[in-house]
PADREN-634954 format. One line per field, with one value per residue: residue in one letter; x negated, y, z negated of N, C-alpha, C in turn. Coordinates in nm, 2 decimals, padded with zeros to 4 digits. Layout:
residues N
r <- (a | ...) .
n.X <- (X | ...) .
n.Y <- (Y | ...) .
n.Z <- (Z | ...) .
ca.X <- (X | ...) .
ca.Y <- (Y | ...) .
ca.Z <- (Z | ...) .
c.X <- (X | ...) .
c.Y <- (Y | ...) .
c.Z <- (Z | ...) .
//
This chain:
residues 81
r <- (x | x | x | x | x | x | x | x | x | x | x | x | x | x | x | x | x | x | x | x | x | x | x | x | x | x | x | x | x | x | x | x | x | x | x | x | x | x | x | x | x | x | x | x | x | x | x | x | x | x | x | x | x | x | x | x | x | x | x | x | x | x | x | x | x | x | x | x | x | x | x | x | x | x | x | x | x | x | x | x | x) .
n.X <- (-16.39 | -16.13 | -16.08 | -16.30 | -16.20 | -15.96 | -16.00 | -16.18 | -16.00 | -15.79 | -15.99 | -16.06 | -15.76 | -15.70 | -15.91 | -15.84 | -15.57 | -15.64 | -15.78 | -15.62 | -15.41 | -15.55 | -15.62 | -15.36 | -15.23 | -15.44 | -15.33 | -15.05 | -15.08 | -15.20 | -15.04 | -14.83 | -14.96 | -14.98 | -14.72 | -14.64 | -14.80 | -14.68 | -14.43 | -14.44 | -14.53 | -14.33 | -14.17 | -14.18 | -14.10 | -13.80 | -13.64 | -13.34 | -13.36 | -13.56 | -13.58 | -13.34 | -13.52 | -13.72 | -13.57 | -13.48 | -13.74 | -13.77 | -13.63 | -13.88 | -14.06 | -13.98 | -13.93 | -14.24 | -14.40 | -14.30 | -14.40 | -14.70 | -14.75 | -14.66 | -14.91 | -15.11 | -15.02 | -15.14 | -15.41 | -15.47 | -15.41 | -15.58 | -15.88 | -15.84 | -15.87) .
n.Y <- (11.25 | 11.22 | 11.45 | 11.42 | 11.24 | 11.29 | 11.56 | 11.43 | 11.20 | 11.41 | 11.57 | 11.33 | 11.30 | 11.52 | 11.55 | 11.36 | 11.37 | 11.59 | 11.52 | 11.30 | 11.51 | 11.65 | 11.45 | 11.38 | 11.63 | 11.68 | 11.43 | 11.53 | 11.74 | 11.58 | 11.45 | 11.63 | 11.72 | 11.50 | 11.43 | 11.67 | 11.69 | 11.45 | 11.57 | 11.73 | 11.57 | 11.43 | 11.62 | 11.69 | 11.52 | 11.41 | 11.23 | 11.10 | 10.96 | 11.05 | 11.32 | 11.28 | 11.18 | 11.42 | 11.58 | 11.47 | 11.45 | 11.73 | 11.69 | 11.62 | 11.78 | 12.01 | 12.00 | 11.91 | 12.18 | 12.35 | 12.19 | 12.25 | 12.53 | 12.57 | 12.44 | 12.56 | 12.81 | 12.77 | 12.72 | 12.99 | 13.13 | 12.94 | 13.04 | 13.37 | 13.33) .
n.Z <- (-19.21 | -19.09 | -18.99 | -18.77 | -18.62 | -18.56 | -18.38 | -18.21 | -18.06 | -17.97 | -17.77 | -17.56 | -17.52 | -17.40 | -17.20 | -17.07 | -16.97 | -16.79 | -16.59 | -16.48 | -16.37 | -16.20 | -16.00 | -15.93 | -15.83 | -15.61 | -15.46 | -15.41 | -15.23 | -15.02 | -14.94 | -14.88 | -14.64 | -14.45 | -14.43 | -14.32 | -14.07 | -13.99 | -13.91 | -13.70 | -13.47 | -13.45 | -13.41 | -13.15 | -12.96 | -12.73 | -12.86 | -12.92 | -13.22 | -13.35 | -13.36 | -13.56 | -13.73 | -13.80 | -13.89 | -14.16 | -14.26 | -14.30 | -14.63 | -14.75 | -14.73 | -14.83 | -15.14 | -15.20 | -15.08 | -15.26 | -15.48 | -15.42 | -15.44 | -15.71 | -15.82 | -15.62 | -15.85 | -16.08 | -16.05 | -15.94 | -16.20 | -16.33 | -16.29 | -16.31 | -16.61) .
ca.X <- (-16.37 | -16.01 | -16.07 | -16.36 | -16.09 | -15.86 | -16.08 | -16.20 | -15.88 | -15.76 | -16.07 | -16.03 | -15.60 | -15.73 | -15.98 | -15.72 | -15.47 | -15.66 | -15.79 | -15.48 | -15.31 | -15.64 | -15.59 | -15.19 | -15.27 | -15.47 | -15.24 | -14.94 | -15.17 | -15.28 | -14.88 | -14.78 | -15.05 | -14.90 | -14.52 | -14.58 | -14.83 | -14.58 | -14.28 | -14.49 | -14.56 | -14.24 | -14.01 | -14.24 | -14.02 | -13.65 | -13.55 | -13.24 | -13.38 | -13.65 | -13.53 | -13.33 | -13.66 | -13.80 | -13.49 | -13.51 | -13.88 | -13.78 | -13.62 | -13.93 | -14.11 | -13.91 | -14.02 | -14.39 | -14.48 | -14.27 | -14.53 | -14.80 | -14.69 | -14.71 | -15.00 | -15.16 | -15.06 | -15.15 | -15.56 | -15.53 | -15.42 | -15.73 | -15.98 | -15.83 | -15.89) .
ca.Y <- (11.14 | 11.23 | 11.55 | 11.39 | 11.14 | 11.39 | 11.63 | 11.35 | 11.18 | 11.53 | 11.58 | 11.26 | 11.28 | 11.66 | 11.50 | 11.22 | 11.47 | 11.70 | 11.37 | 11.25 | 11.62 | 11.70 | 11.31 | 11.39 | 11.73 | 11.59 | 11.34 | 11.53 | 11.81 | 11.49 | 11.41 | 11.75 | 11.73 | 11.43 | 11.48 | 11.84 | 11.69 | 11.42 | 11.61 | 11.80 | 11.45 | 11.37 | 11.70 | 11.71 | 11.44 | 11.47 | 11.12 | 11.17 | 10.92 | 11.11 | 11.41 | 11.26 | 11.18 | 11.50 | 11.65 | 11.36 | 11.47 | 11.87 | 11.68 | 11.57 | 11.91 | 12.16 | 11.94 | 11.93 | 12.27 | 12.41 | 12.16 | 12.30 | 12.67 | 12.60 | 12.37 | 12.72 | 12.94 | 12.74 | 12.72 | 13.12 | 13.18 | 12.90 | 13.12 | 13.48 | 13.39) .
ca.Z <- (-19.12 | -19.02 | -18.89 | -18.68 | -18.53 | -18.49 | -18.26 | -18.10 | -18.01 | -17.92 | -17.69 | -17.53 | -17.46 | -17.30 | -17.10 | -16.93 | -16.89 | -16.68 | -16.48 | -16.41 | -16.30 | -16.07 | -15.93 | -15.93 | -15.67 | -15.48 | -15.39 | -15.34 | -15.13 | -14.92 | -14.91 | -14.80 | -14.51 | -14.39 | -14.38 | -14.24 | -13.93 | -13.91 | -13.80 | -13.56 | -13.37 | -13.45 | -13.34 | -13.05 | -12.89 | -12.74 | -12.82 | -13.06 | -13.35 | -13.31 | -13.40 | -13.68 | -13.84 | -13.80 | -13.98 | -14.26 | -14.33 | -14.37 | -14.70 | -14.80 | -14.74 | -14.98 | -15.31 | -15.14 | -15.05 | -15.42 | -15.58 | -15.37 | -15.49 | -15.86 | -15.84 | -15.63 | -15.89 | -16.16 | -15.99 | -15.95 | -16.30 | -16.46 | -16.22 | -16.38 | -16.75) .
c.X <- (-16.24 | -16.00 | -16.19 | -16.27 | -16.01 | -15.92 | -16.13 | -16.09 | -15.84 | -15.83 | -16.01 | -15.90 | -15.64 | -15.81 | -15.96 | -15.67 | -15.49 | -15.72 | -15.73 | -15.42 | -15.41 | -15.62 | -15.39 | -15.19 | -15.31 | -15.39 | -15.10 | -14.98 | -15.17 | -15.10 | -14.81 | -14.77 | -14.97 | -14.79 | -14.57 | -14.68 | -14.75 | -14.47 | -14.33 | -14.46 | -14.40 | -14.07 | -14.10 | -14.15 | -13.91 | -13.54 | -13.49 | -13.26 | -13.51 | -13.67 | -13.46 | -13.43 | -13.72 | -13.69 | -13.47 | -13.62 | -13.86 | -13.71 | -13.76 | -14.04 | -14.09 | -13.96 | -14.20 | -14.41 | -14.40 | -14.42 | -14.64 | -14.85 | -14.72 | -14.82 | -15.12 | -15.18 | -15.16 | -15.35 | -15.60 | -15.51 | -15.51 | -15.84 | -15.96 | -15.82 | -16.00) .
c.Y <- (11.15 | 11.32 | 11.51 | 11.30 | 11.21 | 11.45 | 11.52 | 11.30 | 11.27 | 11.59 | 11.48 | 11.25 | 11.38 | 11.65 | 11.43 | 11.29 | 11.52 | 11.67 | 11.33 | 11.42 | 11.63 | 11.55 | 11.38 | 11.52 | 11.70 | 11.50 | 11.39 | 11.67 | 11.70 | 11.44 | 11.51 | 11.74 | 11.66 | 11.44 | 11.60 | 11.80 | 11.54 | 11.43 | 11.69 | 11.71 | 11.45 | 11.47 | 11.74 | 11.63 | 11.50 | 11.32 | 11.16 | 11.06 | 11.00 | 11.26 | 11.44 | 11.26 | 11.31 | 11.61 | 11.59 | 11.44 | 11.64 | 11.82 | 11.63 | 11.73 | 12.02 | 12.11 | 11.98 | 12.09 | 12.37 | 12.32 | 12.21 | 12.50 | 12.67 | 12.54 | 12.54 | 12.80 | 12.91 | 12.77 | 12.85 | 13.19 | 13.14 | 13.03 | 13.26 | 13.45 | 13.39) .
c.Z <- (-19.04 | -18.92 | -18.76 | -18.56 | -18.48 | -18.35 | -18.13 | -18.03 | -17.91 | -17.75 | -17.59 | -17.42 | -17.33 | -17.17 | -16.96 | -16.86 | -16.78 | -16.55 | -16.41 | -16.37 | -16.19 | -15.97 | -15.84 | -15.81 | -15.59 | -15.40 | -15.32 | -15.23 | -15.01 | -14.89 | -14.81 | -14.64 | -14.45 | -14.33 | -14.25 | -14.07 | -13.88 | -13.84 | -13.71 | -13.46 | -13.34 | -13.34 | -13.17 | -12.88 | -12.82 | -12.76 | -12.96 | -13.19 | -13.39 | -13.43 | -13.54 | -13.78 | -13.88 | -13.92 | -14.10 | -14.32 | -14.39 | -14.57 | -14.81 | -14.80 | -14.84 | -15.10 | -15.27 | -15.17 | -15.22 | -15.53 | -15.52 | -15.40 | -15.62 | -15.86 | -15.77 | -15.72 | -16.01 | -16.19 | -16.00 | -16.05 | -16.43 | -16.38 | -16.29 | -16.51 | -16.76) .
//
């Protein structure tokens, strides 16, 4: 009986987990996108708030495209086992 709870439980937590991380990429993939074709629009300008913003958003890119790097490798090291 315990060990049936167990495994199950176990199954279950494993199940959420991998729910919520493929939810959790997607979103910061769909984040990435965003930022990176908003400072196009944005450095496309020459007005000088403008431009602030577009230098603002490179702060929001370097976290982004590092999580988009390990979330990568992570996809081409489930595919090679």
């Amino acid at each position: 009986m315990i060990s049936t709870v167990t495994t199950t439980t176990v199954t279950t937590v494993t199940t959420a987990t991998i729910a919520v991380s493929a939810g959790l990429s997607f979103l910061a993939i769909i984040t990435l996108l965003v930022v990176l074709i908003s400072k196009e629009v944005v450095s496309a300008d020459q007005r000088p708030a403008l431009k602030t913003l577009s230098r603002a958003l490179n702060i929001a890119v370097l976290p982004l495209l590092t999580g988009f790097a390990l979330i990568a490798a992570i996809k081409v090291l489930q595919v090679l086992q």
